[in-house]
VEXSESE-945965 format. One record per residue: x negated, y negated, z of N, C-alpha, C in turn; residue number from 1; chain; residue in three letters. Coordinates in steps of 0.02 Angstrom, whole numbers. Atoms other than C-alpha are relative to their C-alpha. Layout:
<recs>
REC   n.xx   n.yy   n.zz  ca.xx  ca.yy  ca.zz   c.xx   c.yy   c.zz num chaine residu
REC      X      Y      Z      X      Y      Z      X      Y      Z NUM      A    ALA
...
</recs>
This chain:
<recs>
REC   n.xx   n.yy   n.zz  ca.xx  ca.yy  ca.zz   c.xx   c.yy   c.zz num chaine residu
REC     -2    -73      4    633   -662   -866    -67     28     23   1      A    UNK
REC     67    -44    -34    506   -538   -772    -15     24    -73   2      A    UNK
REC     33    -56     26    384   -432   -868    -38     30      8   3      A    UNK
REC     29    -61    -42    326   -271   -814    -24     -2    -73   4      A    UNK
REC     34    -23     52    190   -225   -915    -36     56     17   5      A    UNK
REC     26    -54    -13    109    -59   -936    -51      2      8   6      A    UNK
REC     80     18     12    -77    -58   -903    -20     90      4   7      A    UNK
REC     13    -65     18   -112    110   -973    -78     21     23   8      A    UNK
REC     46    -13    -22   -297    116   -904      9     18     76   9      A    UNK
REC      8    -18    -78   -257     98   -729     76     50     25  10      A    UNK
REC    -39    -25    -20   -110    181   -745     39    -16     50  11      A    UNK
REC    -36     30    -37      2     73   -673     41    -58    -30  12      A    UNK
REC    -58     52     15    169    -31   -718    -10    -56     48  13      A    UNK
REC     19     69    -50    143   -216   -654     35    -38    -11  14      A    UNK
REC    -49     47     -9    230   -353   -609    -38    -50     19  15      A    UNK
REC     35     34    -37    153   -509   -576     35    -70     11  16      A    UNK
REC    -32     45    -17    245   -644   -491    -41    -56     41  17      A    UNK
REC     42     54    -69    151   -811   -388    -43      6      7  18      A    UNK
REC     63     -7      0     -8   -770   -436    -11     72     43  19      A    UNK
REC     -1    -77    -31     34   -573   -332     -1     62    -51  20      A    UNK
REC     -3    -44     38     23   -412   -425     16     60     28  21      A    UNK
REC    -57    -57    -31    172   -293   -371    -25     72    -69  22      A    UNK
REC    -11    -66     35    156   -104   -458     22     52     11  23      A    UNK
REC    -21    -76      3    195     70   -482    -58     26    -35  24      A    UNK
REC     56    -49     18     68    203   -493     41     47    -49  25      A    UNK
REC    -53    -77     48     91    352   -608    -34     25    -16  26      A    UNK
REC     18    -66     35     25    514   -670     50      5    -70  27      A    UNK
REC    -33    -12     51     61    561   -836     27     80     -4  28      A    UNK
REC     -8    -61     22    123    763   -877     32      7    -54  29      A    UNK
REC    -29    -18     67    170    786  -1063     26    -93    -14  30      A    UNK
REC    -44     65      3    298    626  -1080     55    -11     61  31      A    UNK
REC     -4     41    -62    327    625   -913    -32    -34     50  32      A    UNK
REC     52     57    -45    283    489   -802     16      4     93  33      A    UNK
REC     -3      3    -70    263    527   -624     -6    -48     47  34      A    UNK
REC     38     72    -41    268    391   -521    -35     27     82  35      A    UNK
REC     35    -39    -58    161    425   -357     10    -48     52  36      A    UNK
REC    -20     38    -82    182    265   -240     16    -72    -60  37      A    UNK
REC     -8     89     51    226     61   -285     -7    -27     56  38      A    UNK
REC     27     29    -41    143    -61   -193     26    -69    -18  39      A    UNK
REC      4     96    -17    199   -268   -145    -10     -9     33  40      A    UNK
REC     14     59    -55    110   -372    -98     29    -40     71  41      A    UNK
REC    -67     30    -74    186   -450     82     -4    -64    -48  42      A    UNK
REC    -20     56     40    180   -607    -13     63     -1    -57  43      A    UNK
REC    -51     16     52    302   -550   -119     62     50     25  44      A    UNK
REC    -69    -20    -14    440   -447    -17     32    -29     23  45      A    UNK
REC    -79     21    -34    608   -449     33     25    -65    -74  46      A    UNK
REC    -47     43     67    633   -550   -146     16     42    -71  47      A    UNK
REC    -14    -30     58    673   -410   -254    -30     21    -63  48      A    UNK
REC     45    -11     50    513   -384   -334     -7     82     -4  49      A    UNK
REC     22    -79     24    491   -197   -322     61      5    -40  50      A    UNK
REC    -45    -27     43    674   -166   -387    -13    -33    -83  51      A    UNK
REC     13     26     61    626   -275   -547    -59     32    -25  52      A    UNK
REC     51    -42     10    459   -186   -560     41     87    -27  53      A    UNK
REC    -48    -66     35    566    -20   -570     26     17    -55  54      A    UNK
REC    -45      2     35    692    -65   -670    -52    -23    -62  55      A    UNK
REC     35      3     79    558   -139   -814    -42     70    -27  56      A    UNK
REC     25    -56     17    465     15   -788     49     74    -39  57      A    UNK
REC    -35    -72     31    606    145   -817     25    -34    -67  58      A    UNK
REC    -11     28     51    658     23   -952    -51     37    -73  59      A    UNK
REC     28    -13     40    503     57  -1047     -7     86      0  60      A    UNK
REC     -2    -97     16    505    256  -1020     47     17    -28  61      A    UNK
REC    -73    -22     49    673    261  -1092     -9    -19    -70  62      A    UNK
REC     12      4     53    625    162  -1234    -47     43    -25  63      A    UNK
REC     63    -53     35    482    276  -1256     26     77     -1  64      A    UNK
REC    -11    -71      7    576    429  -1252    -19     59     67  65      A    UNK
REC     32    -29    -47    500    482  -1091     44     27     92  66      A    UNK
REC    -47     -2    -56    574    559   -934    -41    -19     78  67      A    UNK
REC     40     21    -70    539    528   -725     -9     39     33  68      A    UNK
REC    -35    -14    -55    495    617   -588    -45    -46     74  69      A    UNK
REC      2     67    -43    495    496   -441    -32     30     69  70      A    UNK
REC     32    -24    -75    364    561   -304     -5    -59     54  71      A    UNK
REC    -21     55    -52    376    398   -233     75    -20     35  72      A    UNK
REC    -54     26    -29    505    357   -120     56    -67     -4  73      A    UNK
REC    -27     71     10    550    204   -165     27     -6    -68  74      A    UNK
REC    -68     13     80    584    235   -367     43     48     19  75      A    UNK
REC    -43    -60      5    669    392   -313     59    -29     37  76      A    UNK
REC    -80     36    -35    798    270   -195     15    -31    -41  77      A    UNK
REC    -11     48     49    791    163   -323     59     21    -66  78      A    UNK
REC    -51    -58     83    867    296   -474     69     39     42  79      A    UNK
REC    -46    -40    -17    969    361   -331     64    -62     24  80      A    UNK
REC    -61     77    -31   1066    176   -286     29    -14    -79  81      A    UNK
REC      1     42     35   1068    153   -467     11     61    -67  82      A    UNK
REC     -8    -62     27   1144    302   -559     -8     -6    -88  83      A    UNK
REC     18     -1     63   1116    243   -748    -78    -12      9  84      A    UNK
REC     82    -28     15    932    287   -727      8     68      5  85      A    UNK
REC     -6    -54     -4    973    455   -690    -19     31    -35  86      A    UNK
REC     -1    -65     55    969    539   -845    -66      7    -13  87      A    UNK
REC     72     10      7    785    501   -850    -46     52     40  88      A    UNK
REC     22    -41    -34    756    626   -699    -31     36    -48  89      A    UNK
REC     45    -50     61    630    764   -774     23     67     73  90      A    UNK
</recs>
């Protein structure tokens, strides 16, 4: 099992697979979490690491009560291929 972990200093959800460190940026506003870009490594695409990075990230904003709005392009295709994230939109 992956685990995205939050690193609340740098402000950034991480993923770290093969010794690489896939993320998602984010701004905070109230208890929402903006995401701003998500970066992998070339070492680690085309294997499904950003969508798992996503998906642990919106994981933990839901558990936290928190909503999204997805300035990055990539969670925003992501919530839009994948309509039970939705409700999370802010």
């Amino acid at each position: 099992m992956t685990n995205v972990i939050d690193n609340k200093e740098e402000q950034r959800f991480e993923l770290e697979v093969d010794g690489h460190t896939a993320f998602a940026a984010y701004d905070k506003d109230g208890d929402i979490v903006v995401f701003t870009h998500t970066v992998a490594p070339t070492e680690l695409r085309g294997q499904g690491v950003g969508s798992r990075l996503v998906e642990g990230a919106l994981s933990q904003v839901r558990a936290a009560g928190g909503r999204v709005r997805p300035l990055c392009t990539f969670v925003a295709g992501y919530i839009a291929q994948h309509p039970q994230w939705g409700d999370l939109r802010a």
